[in-house]
C-alpha positions as CSV (number, residue, x, y, z in Angstrom):
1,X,-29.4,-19.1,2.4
2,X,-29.2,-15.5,2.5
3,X,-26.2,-15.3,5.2
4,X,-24.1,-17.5,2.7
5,X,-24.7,-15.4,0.0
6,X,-24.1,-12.2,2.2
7,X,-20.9,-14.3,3.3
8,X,-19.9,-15.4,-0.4
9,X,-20.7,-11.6,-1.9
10,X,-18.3,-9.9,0.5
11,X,-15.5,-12.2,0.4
12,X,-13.0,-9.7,-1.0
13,X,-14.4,-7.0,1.2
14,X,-13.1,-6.9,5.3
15,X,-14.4,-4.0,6.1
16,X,-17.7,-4.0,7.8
17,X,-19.3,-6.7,9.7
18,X,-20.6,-10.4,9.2
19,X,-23.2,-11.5,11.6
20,X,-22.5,-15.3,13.6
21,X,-25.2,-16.9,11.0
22,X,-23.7,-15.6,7.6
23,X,-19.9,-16.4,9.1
24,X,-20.9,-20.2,10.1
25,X,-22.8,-20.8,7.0
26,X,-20.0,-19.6,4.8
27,X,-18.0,-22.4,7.1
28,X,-19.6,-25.3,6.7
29,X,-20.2,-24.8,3.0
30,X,-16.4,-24.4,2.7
31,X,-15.4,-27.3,4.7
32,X,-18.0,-29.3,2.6
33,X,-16.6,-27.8,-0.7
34,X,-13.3,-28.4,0.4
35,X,-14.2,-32.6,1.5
36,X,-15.8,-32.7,-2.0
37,X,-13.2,-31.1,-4.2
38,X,-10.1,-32.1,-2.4
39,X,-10.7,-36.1,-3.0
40,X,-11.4,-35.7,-6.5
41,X,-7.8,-33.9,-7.3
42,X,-6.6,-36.5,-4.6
43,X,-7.6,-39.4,-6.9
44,X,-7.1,-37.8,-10.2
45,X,-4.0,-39.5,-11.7
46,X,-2.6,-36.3,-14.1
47,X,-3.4,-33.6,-11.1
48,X,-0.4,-31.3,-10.4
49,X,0.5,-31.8,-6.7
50,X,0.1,-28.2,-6.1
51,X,-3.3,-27.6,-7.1
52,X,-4.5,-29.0,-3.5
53,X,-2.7,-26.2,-1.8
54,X,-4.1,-23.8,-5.0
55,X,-7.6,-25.0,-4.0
56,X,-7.1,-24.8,-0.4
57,X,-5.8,-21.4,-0.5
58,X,-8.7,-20.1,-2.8
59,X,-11.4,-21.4,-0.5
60,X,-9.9,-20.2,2.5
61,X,-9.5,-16.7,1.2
62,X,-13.6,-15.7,2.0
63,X,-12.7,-17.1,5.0
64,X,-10.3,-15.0,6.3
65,X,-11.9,-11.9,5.2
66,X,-15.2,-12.9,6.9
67,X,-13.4,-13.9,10.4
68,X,-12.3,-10.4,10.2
69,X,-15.8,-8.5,9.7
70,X,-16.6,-11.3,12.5
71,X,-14.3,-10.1,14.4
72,X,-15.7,-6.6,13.9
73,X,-19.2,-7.3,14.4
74,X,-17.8,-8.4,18.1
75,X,-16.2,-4.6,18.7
76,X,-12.3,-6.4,17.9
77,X,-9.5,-5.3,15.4
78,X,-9.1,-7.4,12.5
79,X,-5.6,-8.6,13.8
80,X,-6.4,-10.9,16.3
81,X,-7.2,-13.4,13.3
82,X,-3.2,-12.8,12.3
83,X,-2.1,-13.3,16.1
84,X,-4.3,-16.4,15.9
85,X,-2.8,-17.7,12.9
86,X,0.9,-17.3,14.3
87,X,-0.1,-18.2,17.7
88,X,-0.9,-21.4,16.4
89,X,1.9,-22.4,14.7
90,X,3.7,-21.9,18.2
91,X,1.1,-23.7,20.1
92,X,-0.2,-26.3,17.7
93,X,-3.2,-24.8,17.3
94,X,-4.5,-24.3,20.4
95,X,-5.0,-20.3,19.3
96,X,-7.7,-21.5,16.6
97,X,-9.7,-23.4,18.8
98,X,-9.8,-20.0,21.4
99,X,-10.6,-17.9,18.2
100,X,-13.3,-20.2,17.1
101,X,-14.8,-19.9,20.2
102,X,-14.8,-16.8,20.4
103,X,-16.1,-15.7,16.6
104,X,-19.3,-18.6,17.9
105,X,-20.3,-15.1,20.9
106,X,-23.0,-13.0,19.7
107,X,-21.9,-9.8,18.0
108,X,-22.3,-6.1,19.6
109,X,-26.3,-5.1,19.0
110,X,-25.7,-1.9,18.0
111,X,-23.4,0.3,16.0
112,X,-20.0,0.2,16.9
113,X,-16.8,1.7,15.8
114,X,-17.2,-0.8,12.2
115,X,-20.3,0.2,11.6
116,X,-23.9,-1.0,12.0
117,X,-24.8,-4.9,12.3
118,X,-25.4,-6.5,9.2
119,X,-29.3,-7.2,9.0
120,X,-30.7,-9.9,6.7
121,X,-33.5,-9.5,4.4
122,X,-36.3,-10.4,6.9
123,X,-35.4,-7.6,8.8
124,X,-36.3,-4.3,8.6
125,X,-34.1,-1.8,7.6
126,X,-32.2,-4.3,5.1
127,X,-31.0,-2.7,1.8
C-alpha cells in the first residue's frame, strides 16, 4: 500500500526514482480505476463525449511521470518514454510493449546519476 501511495504522492514530481513495486501498483490501480469510471460515463445518458478522453488523460498523467522516475531508477533518461510514445504510433505499438518490458527489470541498487533508490518504510534508512 505504501508503494501506491509513494506512486500517487509523486505524481506531479519526475525527478527522482520510483522503485518496480510502487510503479506497478500505481498500474494496476489506474487500469482498474480507469475499467471502473470509464463504463459509468460510457452509460451515462447526459455525459459530454469528451469527458472519456478528460478522464483518460487525468489518470494517465501519474503515469507518465512515474515511467520516467522508472526509467531513472534503471540508470535511463526520461525520454525514452517520449521515443516510446511516438515509436508506437509508427509501429502500432510494438514500442510499448518493449518499454513495458523493460520498466518490469530491477532498478540500479545503488545511487546513480538520479539519485538514491527509493526505500519503502520497512526499510531502513526511509524518511
Amino acid at each position: 500500500m505504501e508503494a501506491l501511495r509513494h506512486g500517487c504522492v509523486d505524481a506531479r514530481d519526475i525527478k527522482g526514482r520510483t522503485s518496480r513495486e510502487a510503479f506497478w501498483y500505481l498500474v494496476v490501480a489506474t487500469v482498474a480505476i480507469v475499467m471502473i469510471v470509464l463504463p459509468m460515463i460510457q452509460f451515462e445518458p447526459n455525459a459530454d463525449p469528451n469527458s472519456r478522453l478528460g478522464v483518460v488523460l487525468i489518470l494517465s498523467l501519474p503515469l507518465i511521470t512515474a515511467a520516467v522516475r522508472r526509467l531513472h531508477d534503471l540508470g535511463k533518461p526520461g525520454y525514452w518514454l517520449a521515443i516510446a510514445m511516438v515509436a508506437s504510433i509508427l509501429f502500432y505499438g510494438l514500442p510499448l510493449v518493449a518499454l513495458a518490458i523493460f520498466l518490469a527489470q530491477p532498478g540500479m541498487a545503488g545511487d546513480n546519476q538520479y539519485g538514491s533508490p527509493y526505500r519503502g518504510p520497512s526499510k531502513p534508512g526511509w524518511w
